[in-house]
C-alpha positions as CSV (number, residue, x, y, z in Angstrom):
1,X,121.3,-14.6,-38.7
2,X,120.1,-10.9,-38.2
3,X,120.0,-9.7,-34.7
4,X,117.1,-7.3,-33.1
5,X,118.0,-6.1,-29.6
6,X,115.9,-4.1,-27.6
7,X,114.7,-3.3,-23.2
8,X,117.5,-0.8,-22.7
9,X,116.6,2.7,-20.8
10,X,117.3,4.6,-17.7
11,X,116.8,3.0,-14.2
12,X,118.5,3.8,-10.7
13,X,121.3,2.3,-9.5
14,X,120.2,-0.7,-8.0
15,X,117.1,-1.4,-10.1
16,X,116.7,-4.2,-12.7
17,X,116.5,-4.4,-16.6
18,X,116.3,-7.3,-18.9
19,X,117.6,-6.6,-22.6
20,X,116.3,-9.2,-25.4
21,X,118.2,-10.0,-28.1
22,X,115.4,-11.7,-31.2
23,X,116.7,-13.4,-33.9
24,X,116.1,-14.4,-37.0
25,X,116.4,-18.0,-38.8
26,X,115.5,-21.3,-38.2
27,X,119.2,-22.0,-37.0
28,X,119.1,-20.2,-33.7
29,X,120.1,-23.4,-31.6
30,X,123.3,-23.6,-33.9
31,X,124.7,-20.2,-32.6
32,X,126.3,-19.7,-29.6
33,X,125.5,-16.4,-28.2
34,X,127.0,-13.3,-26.8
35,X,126.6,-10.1,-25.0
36,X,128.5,-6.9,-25.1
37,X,128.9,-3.5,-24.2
38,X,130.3,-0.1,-25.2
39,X,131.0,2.7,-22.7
40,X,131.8,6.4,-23.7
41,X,135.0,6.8,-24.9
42,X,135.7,3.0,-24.1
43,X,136.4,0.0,-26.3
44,X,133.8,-2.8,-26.5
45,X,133.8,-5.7,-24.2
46,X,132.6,-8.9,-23.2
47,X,129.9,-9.1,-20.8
48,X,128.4,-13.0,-21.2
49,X,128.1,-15.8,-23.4
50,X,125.7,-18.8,-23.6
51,X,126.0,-21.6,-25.5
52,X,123.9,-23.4,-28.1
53,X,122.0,-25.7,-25.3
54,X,122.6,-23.4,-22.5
55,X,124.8,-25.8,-20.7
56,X,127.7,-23.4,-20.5
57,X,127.9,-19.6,-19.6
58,X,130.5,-17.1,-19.1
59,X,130.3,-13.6,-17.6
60,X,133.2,-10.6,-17.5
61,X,134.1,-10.7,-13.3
62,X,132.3,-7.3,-12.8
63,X,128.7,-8.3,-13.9
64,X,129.2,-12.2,-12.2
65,X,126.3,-12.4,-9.6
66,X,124.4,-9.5,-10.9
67,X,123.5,-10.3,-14.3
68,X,122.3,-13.7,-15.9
69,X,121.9,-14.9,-19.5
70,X,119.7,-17.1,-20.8
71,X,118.0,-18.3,-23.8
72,X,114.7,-19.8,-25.3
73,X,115.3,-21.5,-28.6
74,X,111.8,-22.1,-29.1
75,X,111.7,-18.2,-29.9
76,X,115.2,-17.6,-31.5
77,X,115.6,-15.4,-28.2
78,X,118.5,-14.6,-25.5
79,X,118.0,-12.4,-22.8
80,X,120.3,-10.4,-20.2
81,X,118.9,-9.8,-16.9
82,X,120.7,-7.2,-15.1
83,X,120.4,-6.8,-11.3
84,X,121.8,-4.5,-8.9
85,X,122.9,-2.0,-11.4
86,X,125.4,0.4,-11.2
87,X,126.3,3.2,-12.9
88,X,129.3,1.6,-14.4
89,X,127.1,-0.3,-15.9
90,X,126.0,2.5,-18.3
91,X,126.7,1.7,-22.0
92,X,125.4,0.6,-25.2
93,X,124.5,-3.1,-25.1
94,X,124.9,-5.2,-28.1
95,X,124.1,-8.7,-28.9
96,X,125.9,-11.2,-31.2
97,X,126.2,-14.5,-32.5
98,X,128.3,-17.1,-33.5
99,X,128.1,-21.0,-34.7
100,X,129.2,-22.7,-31.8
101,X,132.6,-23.8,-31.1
102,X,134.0,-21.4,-33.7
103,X,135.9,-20.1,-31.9
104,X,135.9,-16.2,-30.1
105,X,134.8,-14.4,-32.9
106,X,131.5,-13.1,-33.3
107,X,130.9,-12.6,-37.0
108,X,127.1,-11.4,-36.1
109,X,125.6,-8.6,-34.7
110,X,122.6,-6.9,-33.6
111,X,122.4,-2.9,-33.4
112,X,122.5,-2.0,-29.8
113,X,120.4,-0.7,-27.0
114,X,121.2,2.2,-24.8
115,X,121.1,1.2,-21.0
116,X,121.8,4.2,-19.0
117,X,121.9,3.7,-15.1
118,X,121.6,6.9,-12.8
119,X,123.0,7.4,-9.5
């Protein structure tokens, strides 16, 4: 599965952005997906996962409340809405994939999108 994601750019703390994540295939509903994110001179890490049906989601403790994950399977497409945002929150987002119930690793990825949040 190849990964496009895209809706980073600059916003104020405490505005909104939604990042899409568009995939290729005809297998999206088989993949499990995941967002993540990579500060300056940090490692990656987890921000939220959905699963195949959406029936289960998981979200790092410092986005829970703010930001929501969802998916359409109809258009091989997951989404991150981020509220309240702050400037911690700066990083490059990337989205990936997995079969679900593989597991924690994600063998797929998309390039990421820059989300930069000003305070």
């Amino acid at each position: 599965v190849q990964l496009q994601a895209s809706g980073g750019g600059l916003v104020q703390a405490g505005g909104s952005l939604r990042l899409t994540c568009a995939a290729s295939g005809r297998t999206f509903s088989r993949y499990a997906m995941g967002w993540f994110r990579q500060a300056p001179g940090k490692e990656r890490e987890f921000v939220a996962e959905i699963s195949r049906d959406s029936g289960t989601r998981y979200y790092t403790s410092s986005v829970q409340g703010r930001f929501t994950i969802s998916r359409d399977n109809a258009k091989n497409t997951v989404y991150l809405q981020m509220n309240s945002l702050k400037p911690e929150d700066t990083a490059v987002y990337y989205c990936a994939a997995k079969v679900d119930g593989t597991g924690s690793y994600y063998p797929y990825w998309g390039q990421g999108t820059q989300v930069t949040v000003s305070s």
